[in-house]
N, C-alpha and C positions, 0 to 999 in steps of 0.2 A: 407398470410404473416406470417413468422415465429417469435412466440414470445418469447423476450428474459426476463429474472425476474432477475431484479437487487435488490436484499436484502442492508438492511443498505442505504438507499438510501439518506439518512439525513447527510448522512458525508460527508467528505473531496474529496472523490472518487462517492461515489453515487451521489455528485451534481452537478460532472464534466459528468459523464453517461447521468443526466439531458439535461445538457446543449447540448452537444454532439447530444443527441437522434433527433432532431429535422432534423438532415440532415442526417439520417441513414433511410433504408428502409426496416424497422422490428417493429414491435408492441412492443413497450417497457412496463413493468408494471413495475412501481415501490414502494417497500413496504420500511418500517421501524418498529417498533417495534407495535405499532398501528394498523398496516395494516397487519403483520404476523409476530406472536410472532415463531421466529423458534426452540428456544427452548423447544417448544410445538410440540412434535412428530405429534400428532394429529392432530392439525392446518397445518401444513406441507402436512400433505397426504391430507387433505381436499379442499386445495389452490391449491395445484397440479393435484386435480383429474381437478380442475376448468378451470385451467387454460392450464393446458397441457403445459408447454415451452418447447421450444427447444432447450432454453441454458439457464444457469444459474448462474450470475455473482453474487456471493456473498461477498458483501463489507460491510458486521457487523461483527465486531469486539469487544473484549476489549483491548484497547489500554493503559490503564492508567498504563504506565510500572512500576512505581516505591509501585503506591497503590495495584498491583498485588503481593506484595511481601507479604501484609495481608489479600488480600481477592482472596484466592486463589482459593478456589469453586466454586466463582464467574469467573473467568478469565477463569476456565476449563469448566467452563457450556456454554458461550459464543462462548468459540475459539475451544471446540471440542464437546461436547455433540449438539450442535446448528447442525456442522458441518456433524456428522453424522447423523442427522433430515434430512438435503438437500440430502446427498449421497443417502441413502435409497429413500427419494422420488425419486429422480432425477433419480434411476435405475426402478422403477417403470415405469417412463413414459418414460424412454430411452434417457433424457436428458442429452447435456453437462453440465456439473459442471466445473464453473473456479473463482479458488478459489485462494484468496490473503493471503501473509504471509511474511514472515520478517526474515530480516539480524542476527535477534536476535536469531537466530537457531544457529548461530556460538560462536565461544568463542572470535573468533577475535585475535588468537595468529598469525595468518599466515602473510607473508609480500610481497604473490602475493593474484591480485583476487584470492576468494571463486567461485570453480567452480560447478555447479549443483550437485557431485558424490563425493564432499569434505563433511565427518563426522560431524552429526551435533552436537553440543558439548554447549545448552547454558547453558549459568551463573547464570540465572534471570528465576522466575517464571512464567514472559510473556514468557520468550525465550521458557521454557520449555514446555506451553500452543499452543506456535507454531508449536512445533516439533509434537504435539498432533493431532492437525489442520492438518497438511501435513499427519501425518499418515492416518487417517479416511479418507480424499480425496482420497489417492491415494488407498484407498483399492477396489476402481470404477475402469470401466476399462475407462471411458470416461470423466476423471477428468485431470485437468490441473491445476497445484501448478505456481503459480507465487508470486518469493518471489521479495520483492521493500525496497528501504529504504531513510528513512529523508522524507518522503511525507510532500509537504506542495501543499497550493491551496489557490485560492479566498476564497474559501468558509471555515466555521469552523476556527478554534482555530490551530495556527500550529506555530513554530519557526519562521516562515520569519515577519506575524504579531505581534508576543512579540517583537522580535526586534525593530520593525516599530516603537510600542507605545514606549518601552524604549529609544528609541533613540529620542524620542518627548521629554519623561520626561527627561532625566539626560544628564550632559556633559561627562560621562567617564561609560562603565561597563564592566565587565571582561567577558571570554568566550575561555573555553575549548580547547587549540591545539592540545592535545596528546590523540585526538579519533577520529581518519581520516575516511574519508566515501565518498558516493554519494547524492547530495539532489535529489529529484524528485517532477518533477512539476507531481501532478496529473491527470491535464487537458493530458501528455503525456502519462501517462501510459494508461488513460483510452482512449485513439487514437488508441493506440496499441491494446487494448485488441480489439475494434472492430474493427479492421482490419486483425484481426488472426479469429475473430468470422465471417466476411463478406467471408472471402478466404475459410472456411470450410462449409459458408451455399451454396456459388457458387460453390462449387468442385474444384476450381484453385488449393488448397489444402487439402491433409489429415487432419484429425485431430491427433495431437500427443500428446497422452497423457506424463503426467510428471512432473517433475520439470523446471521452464523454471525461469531465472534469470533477473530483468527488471530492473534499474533505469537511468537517465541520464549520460548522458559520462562525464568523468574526475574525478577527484578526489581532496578532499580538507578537512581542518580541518572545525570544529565548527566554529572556528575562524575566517579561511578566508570565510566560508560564512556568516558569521554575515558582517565582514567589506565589501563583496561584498554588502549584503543589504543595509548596510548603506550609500555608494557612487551610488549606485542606484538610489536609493531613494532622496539621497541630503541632509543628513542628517548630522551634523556637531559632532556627538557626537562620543568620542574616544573610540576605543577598546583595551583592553589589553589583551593579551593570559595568559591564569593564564592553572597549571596542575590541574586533576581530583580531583587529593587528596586536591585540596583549592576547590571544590565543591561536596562536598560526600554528591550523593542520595541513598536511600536506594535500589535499583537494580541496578547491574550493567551494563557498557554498554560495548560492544564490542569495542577494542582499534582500530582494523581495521576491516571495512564492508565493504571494497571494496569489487566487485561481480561481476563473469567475465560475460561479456553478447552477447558472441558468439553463444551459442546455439540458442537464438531467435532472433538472426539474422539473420544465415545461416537455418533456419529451417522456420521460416513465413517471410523468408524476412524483418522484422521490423528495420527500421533507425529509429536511438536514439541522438536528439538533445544534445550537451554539454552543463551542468549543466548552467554555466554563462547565455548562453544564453534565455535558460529557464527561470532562473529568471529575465532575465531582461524583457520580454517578459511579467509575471506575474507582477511583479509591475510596468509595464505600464498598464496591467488592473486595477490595485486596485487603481492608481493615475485618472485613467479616473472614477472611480467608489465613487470619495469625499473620499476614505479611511485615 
């Protein structure tokens, strides 16, 4: 049985992997920082001599965009020194590497999808740590970049749940229009990943290394998915559209992340549910869950 090693396994995406894993017919290991410090060159060759995978789905990150703008060492030790820990192993033992990254490679000036061969141009010190990430993967010949964006999930700390609470607590709170995007449900992306991972352990397909572009279909502001959560969910509290410049964090975000996502379509075959649906789909789990 071929085994696959999910890194970061404690997040948002590692605990949709989890969930997932039970109806997948592969040896799943899965670590977090506890289990294998990747930024530890050493422990990486060690883990890997052990375990030998076959493929390598790494979902640790640092995500904290706006704290990445002062601890920058940090953000570059995580998102690319970690990064090239795995490549190295991973060529050692001849493994796939598929590895996760973000919208935030863009500047977000363009006013169609961002397509895989579109300049990556970020604003922001994560943005910048990603562009890092992508580099060191693709320096493999059997690494696959898949960049996503708005991730939210049952599990962890993400927009769709601040909403939730917020919209418990107060009758009215403002939320960004003029920074369009895609949300993605987790639980989707990580369907996908193993089903690009199932198609290249059966041979139905090659593996193609690269950039590959992943989130839910459609497209929509801050805004309109915060007041989707809200009528979702059944929540009575109002939303107002306020612009960026009446919410200044200290990283900036991409005005548009739309991402076109033809390539991993016509390439592993992968159907990509619309965003709506996705969420509504997820806060029907979190309402069955006492959330």
């Amino acid at each position: 049985m071929k085994k696959i090693l999910v890194t970061g396994a404690n997040g948002q995406l590692g605990c949709e992997f989890r969930k997932l894993s039970k109806d997948e017919k592969f040896d799943f290991v899965f670590t977090d920082v506890d289990e294998l410090d990747i930024t530890d060159r050493e422990a990486c060759f060690k883990f890997f001599d052990r375990l030998k995978p076959a493929f390598v789905i790494n979902c640790a990150a640092y995500t904290a965009v706006d704290r990445a703008e002062s601890e920058k060492e940090l953000a570059w030790k995580l998102n690319v020194d970690a990064v090239k820990n795995l490549k190295k192993a991973s060529l050692e033992h001849d493994s796939y590497l598929i590895q996760l990254s973000s919208e935030y490679v863009f500047d977000g000036k363009l006013n169609v999808p961002y397509a895989e061969w579109n300049r990556t141009t970020p604003q922001s010190e994560y943005g910048k740590s990603k562009v890092g990430t992508e580099f060191e993967a693709l320096c493999y010949y059997k690494s696959l970049v898949i960049r996503t964006s708005w991730l939210y999930s049952t599990f962890g700390n993400n927009f769709v749940k601040t909403m939730i609470k917020l919209g418990k607590e107060r009758e009215s709170l403002g939320v960004v229009f003029d920074q369009v995007g895609t949300p993605t449900y987790a639980e989707d992306l990580a369907a996908a990943i193993l089903r690009i991972i199932s198609q290249v352990a059966s041979g139905e397909r090659k593996f193609e290394e690269g950039v590959f572009h992943y989130s839910n279909e459609g497209v929509c502001s801050w805004y309109d998915f915060a007041c989707a959560i809200m009528k979702l969910y059944g929540l009575k509290c109002k939303v107002y559209p306020i612009l960026t410049e009446n919410y200044p964090t200290p990283a900036k975000r991409p005005e548009y992340g739309v991402m076109n996502k033809a390539k991993i379509k016509s390439r592993y075959g992968i159907e990509i549910n619309h965003w709506f649906s996705s969420l509504e789909r997820m806060i029907e789990s979190l309402k069955q869950s006492g959330f």
